[in-house]
Wavefront OBJ file of the C-alpha trace (Angstrom):
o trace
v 121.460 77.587 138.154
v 117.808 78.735 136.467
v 116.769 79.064 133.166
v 114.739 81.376 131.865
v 112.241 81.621 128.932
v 112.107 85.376 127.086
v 109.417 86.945 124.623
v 110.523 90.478 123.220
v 109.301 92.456 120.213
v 112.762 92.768 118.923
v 111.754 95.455 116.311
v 113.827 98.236 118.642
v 116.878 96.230 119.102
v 119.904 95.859 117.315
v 119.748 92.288 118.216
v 119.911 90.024 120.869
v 123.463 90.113 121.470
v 125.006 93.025 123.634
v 126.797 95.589 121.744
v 128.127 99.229 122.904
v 125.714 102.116 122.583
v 123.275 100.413 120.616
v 120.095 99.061 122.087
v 120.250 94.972 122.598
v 117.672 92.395 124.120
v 120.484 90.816 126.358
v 121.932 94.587 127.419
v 118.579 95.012 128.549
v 118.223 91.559 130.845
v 121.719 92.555 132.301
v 120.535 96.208 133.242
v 117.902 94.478 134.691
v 119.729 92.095 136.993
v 122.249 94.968 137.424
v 119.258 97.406 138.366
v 118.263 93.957 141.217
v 121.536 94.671 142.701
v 123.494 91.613 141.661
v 126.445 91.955 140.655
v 128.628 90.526 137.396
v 131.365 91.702 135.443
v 130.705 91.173 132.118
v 128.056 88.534 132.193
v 126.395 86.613 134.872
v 127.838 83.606 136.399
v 127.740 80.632 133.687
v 125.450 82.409 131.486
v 124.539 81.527 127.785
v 121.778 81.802 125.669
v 119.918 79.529 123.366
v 120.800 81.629 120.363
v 121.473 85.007 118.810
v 118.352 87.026 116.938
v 118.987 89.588 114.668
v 118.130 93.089 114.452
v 114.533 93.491 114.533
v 113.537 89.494 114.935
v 111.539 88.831 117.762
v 111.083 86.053 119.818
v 108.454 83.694 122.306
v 111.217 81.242 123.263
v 114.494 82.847 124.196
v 115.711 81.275 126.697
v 118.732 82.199 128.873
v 120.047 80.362 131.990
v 122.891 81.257 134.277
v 123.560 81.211 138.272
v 120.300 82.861 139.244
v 119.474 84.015 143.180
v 116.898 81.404 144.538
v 114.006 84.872 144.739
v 114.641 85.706 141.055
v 111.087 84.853 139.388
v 110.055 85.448 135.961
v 107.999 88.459 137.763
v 110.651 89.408 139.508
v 113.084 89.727 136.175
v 110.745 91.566 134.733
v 109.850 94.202 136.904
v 113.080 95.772 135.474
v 112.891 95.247 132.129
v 111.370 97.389 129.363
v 107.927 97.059 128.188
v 108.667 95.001 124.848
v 111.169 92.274 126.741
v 109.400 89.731 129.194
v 110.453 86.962 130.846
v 107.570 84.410 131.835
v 109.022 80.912 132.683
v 111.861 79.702 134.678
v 113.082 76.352 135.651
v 115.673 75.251 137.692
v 118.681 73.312 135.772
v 122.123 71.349 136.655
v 125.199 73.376 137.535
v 126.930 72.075 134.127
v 124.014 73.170 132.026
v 124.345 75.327 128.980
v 121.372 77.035 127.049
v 123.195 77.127 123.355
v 124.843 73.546 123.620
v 121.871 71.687 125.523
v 119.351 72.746 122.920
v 117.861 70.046 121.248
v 116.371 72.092 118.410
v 115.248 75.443 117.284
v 112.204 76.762 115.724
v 111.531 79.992 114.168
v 108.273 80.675 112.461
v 108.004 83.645 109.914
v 104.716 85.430 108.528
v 105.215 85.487 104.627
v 102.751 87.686 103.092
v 101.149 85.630 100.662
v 97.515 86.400 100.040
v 97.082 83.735 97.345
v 99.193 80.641 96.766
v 99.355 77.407 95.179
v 99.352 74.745 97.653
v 101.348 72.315 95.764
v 103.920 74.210 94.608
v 104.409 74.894 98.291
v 104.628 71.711 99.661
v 107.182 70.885 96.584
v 109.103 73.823 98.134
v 109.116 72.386 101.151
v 110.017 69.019 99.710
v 113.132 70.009 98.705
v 114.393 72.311 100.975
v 113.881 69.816 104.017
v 116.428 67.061 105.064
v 120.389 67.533 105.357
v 121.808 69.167 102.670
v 124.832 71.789 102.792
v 123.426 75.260 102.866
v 126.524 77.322 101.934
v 124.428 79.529 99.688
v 122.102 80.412 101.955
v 124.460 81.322 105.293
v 127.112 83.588 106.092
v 129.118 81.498 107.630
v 131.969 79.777 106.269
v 131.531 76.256 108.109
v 128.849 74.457 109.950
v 126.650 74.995 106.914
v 125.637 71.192 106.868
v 121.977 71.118 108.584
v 119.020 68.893 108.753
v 116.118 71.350 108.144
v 112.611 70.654 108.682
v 110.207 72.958 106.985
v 106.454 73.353 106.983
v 103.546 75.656 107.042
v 100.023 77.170 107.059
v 97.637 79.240 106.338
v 96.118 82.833 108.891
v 94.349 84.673 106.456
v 97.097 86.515 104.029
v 100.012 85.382 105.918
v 101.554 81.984 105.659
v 103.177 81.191 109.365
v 106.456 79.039 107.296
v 108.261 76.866 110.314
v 111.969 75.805 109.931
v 113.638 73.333 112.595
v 116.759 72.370 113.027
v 119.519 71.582 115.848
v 120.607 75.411 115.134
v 121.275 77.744 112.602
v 124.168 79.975 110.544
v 123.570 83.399 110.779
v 121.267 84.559 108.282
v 120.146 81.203 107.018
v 116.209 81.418 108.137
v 116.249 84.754 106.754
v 118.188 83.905 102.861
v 115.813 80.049 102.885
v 112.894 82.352 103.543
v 113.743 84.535 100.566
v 114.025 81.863 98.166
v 111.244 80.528 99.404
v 109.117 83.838 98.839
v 110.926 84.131 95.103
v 110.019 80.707 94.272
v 106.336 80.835 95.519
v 105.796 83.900 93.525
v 107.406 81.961 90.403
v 110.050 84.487 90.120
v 112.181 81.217 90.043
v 111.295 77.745 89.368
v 111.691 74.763 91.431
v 114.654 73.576 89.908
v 116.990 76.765 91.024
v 116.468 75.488 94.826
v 118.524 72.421 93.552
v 120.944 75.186 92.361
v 120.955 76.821 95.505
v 121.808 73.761 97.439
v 124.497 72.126 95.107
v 128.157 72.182 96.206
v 128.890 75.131 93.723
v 128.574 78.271 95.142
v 126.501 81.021 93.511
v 127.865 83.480 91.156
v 127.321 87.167 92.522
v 124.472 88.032 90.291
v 122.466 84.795 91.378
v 122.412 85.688 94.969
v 119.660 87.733 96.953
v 119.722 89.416 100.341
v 117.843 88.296 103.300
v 114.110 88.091 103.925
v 113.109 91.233 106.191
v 113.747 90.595 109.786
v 110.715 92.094 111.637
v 108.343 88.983 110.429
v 110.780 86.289 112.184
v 110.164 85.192 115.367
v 112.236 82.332 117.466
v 108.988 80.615 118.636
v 110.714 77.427 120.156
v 113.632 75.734 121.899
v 113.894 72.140 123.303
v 115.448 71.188 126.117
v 115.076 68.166 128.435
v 113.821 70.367 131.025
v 110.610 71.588 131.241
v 109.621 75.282 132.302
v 106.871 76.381 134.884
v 104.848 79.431 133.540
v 104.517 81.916 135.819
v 100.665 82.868 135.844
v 100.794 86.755 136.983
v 103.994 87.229 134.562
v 102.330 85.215 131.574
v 99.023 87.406 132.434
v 101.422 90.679 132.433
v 103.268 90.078 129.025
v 99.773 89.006 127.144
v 98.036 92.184 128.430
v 101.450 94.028 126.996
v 101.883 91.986 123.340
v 97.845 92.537 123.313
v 98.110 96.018 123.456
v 101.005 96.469 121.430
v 99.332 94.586 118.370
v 96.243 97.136 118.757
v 98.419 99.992 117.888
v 99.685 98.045 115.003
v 96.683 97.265 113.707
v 95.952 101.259 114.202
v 99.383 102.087 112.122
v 98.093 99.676 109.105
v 94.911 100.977 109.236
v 96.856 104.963 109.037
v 98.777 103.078 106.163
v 96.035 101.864 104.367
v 94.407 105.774 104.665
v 96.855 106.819 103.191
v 97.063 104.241 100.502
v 93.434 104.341 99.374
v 93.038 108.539 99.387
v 96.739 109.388 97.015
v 94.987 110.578 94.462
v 91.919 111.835 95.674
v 89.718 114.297 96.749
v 90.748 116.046 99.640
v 89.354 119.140 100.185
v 90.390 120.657 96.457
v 87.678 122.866 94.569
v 86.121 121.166 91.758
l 1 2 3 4 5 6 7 8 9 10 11 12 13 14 15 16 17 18 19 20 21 22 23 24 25 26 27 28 29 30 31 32 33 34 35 36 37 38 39 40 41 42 43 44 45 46 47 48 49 50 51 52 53 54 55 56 57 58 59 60 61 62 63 64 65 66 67 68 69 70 71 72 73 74 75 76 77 78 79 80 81 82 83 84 85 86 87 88 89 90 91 92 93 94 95 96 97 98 99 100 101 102 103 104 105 106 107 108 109 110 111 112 113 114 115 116 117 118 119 120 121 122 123 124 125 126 127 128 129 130 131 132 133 134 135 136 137 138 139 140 141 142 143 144 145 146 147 148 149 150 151 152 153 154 155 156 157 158 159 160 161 162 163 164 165 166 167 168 169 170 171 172 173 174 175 176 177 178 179 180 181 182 183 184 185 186 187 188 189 190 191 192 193 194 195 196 197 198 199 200 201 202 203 204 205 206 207 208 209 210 211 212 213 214 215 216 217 218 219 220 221 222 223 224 225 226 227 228 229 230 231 232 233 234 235 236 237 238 239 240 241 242 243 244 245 246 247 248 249 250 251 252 253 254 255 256 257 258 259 260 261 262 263 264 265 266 267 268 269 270 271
């Protein structure tokens, strides 16, 4: 048995999870270890992964472990995979391990554009939505909504990077805290409606809101007892990649801002 750790940009995925004829992070590690000749039906020996991402969340810390051939490195894995999914650690694990139960927490981190804030009102924010509380209003899940949430952040230049731990998460609940956080920041709501939010009654439709946007959310860390061995040359392959890929971003908001700032313009008219 081996686990692995994953990074992907997840912004061209329909998720993590494998679906049929969509593109998914894990369909793309099994084509991988498909494309390495071993061979699975369904899913690799004792496989699991630490969690499920949505569509277009990313991630640093996936991590995946399952009955691995001694020779598969995170290199190795790699060399199959598409640009935007990497796999850079690996350690070896006990036959009975399992990468969604044996997790000891989760992290994800999202980047909140917030160019200006008050720093107290955040840290009240925080405050309260911290600790165990039942989180029914902020999940889609019908049960295991219960959580003990840790939640904290700072500052890189207009972002806030806003990190929420726990043991795991209900699907969607990073994304709905996030949003309330976001509304209640920008004092669309006051501090009293998270105490709303997280009382036993549930909200009433028009109270509700959807989900933060999924492309700032990123999985950034999972516990285990283990600990994982980088390896250099894969590490070394996947920064050159993520490097690159954030220099074409910056190129697109740069387009974006182009176009913001002429609108209205000249551009080429007669006077």
């Amino acid at each position: 048995m081996r686990a692995y750790r994953v990074a992907y940009d997840g912004r061209a995925y329909h998720g993590f999870q494998r679906q049929p004829s969509v593109p998914t992070v894990e369909g793309a590690l099994f084509d991988a270890l498909a494309d390495h000749g071993i061979e699975f039906e369904g899913a690799p020996s004792k496989y699991a992964a630490a969690g499920r991402t949505d569509a277009g969340v990313s991630a640093l810390a996936q991590t995946i472990a399952f009955d691995a051939p001694a020779w598969l490195s995170a290199q190795a894995f790699t060399a199959y995979l598409p640009e935007d999914v990497h796999v850079w650690a690996s350690t070896p694990v006990p036959a009975d391990f399992h990468a969604t139960h044996h997790a000891r927490w989760r992290e994800y981190t999202y980047l909140l554009h917030a160019p200006s804030d008050d720093p107290e009102r955040r840290a009240e924010i925080e405050a309260r939505l911290a600790g165990e509380h039942d989180f029914h209003n902020l999940a889609a899940a019908d049960a295991g909504t219960v959580r003990d949430l840790s939640v904290r952040s700072d500052r890189t230049g207009e972002y806030l990077r806003v990190r929420v731990r726990a043991g795991g998460f209900p699907r969607q609940l990073v994304r709905r805290l996030l949003a309330l956080y976001d509304r209640v920041l920008r004092g669309e709501r006051d501090l009293a409606f998270i105490d709303r939010v997280l009382a036993p009654e549930p909200l009433p439709g028009p109270e509700g809101f959807p989900p933060a946007p999924a492309y700032p959310l990123v999985l950034t860390g999972v516990n285990y007892d283990q600990s994982f061995d980088t390896d250099p040359e894969a590490v070394e392959a996947a920064r050159t990649v993520f490097k690159r890929r954030a220099r074409a971003d910056r190129t697109r908001a740069a387009v974006g801002r182009t176009l913001q700032q002429g609108i209205g313009g000249s551009t080429g008219d007669n006077p």
